[in-house]
C-alpha positions as CSV (number, residue, x, y, z in Angstrom):
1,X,103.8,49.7,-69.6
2,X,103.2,46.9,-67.6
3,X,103.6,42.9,-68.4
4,X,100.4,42.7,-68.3
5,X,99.7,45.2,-71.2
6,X,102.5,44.4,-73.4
7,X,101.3,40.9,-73.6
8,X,97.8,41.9,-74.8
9,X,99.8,44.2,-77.1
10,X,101.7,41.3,-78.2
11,X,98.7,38.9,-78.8
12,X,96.9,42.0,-80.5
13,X,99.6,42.3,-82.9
14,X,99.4,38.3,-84.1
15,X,95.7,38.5,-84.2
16,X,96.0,41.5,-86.6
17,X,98.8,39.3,-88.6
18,X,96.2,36.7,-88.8
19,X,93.3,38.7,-89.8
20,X,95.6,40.0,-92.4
21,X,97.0,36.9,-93.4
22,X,93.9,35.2,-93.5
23,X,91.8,37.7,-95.8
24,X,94.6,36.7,-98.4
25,X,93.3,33.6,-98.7
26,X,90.3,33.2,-97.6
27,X,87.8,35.8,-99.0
28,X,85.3,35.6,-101.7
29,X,83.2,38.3,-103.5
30,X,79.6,38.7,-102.5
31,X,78.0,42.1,-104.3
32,X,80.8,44.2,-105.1
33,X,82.2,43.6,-100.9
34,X,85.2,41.2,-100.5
35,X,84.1,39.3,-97.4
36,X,87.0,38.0,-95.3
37,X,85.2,35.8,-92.3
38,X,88.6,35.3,-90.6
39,X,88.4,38.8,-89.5
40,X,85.3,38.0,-87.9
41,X,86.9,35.0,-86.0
42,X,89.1,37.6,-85.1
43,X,86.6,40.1,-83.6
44,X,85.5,37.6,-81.5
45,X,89.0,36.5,-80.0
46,X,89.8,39.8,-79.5
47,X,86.7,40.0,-77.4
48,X,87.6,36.7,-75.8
49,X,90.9,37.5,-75.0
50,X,91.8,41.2,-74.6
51,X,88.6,43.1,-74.4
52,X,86.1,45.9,-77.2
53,X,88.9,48.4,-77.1
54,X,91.5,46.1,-78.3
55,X,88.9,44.8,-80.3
56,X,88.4,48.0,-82.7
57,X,92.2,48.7,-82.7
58,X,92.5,45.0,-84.4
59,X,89.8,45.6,-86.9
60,X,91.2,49.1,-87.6
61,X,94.7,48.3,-87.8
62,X,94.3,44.7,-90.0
63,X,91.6,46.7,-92.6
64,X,94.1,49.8,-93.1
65,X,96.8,47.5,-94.1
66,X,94.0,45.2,-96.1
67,X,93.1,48.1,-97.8
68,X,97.6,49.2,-98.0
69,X,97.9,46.0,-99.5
70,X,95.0,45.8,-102.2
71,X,93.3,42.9,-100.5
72,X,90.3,44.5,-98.6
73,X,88.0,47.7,-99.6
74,X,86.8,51.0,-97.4
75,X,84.0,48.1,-96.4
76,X,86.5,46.8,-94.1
77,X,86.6,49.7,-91.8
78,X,82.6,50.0,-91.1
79,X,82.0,45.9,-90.9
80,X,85.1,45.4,-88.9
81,X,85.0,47.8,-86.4
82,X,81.0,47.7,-85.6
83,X,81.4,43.9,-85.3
84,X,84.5,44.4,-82.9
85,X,83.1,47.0,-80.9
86,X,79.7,45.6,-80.1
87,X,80.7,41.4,-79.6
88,X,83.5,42.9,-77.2
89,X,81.0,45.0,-75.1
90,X,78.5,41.9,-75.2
91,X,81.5,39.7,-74.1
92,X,82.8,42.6,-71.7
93,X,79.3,42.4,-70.1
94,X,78.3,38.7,-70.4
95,X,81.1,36.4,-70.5
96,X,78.3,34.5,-73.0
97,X,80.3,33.2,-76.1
98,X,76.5,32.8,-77.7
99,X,75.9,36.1,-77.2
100,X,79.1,37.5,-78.2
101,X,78.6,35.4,-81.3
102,X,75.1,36.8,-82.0
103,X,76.4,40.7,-81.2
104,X,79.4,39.9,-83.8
105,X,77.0,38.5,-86.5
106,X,74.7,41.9,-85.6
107,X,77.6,44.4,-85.1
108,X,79.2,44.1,-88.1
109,X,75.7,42.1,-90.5
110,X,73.4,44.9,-90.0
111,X,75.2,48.1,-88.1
112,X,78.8,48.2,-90.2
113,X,76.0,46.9,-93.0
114,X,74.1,50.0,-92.6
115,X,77.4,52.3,-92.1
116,X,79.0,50.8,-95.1
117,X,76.5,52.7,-97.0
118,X,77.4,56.4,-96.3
119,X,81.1,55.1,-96.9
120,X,80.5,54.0,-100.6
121,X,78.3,56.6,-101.7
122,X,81.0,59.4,-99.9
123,X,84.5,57.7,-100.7
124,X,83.6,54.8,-103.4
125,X,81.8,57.2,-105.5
126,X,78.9,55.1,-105.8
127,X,75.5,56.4,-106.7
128,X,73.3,56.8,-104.0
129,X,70.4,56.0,-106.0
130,X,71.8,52.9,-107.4
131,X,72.5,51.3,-104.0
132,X,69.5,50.7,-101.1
133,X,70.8,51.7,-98.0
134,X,70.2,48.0,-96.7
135,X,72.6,46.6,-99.7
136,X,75.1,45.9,-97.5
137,X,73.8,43.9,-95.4
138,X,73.4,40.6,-97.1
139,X,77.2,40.0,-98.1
140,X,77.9,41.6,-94.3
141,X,75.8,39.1,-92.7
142,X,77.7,35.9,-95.2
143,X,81.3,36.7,-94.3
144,X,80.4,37.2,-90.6
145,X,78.4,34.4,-89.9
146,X,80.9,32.2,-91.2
147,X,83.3,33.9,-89.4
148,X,81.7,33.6,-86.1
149,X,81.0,30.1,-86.6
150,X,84.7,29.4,-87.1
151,X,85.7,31.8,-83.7
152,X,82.4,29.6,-82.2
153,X,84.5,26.6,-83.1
154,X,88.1,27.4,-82.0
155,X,86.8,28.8,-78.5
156,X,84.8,25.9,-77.8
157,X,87.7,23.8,-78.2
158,X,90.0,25.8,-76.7
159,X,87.3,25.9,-74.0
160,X,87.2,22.4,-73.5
161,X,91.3,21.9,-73.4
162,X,91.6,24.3,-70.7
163,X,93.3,26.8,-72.8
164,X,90.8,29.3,-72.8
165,X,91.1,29.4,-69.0
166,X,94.9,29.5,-69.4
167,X,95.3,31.8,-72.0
168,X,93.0,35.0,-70.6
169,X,94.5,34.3,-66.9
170,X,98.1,35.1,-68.8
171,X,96.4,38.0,-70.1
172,X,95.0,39.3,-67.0
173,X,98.0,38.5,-64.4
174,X,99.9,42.0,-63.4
175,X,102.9,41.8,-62.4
């Protein structure tokens, strides 16, 4: 493994301990889904700084022990990971924080939305007929837009500082 890799290991691993950290105490209940917008902020810095692939590791790795530690449902997995995936490939592709923002609010507000739905009904014992397949959509898009306006917010002003600059070439030097 190269330097280069074990610091976006590194940086993975304390963006997972904040996404973690930070559905502790900040989440709020919208329609039976806890919505945790700091792991939304999350998606997009993983996109930012290490990439879609590192991306849906995050979001997998900080919803499993959400879920571990009582403080995030099966909802986590669908929402996260959709979110992370597509605002990583738009990012991966664009180099557009607008964009990125916008595929993070539509990754995880309408296609984890739509995937939660086949996860309740199949693992949360929910009725099928008592949930429209869109249901999950509306607390979805709450948590994530306010996530991405946070992750908006911090990368401007990292941005701005110069530390956005600094940070990913760190990331991307080999050595």
């Amino acid at each position: 493994m190269n330097q280069s890799q074990t610091k976006k290991l590194a940086v993975a691993g304390v963006l997972c301990a904040v996404a973690v950290v930070g559905s502790m105490f900040i989440v709020f209940p919208v329609f039976g889904s806890k919505c945790a917008p700091v792991q939304h902020m999350v998606n997009v810095l993983c996109a930012v700084f290490l990439g879609p692939w590192y991306g849906v590791g995050v979001a997998f790795v900080a919803s499993l022990i959400r879920n571990i530690l009582g403080v995030g449902s099966l909802m986590a997995f669908p929402g996260s990971m959709c979110g992370a995936l597509l605002c990583g490939l738009v990012f991966w592709k664009s180099r557009n924080l607008a964009a990125t923002l916008a595929a993070e609010v539509v990754g995880t507000g309408v296609i984890g939305g739509l995937a939660a739905y086949p996860v309740a009904v199949l693992f949360m014992n929910v009725d099928a007929a008592a949930v429209a397949f869109y249901a999950y959509i509306v607390p979805f898009l709450i948590s994530t837009v306010a996530g991405s306006i946070l992750a908006g917010v911090l990368v401007a002003a990292l941005d701005r500082s110069g530390a956005l600059k600094s940070m990913r070439d760190t990331l991307e030097r080999t050595r």
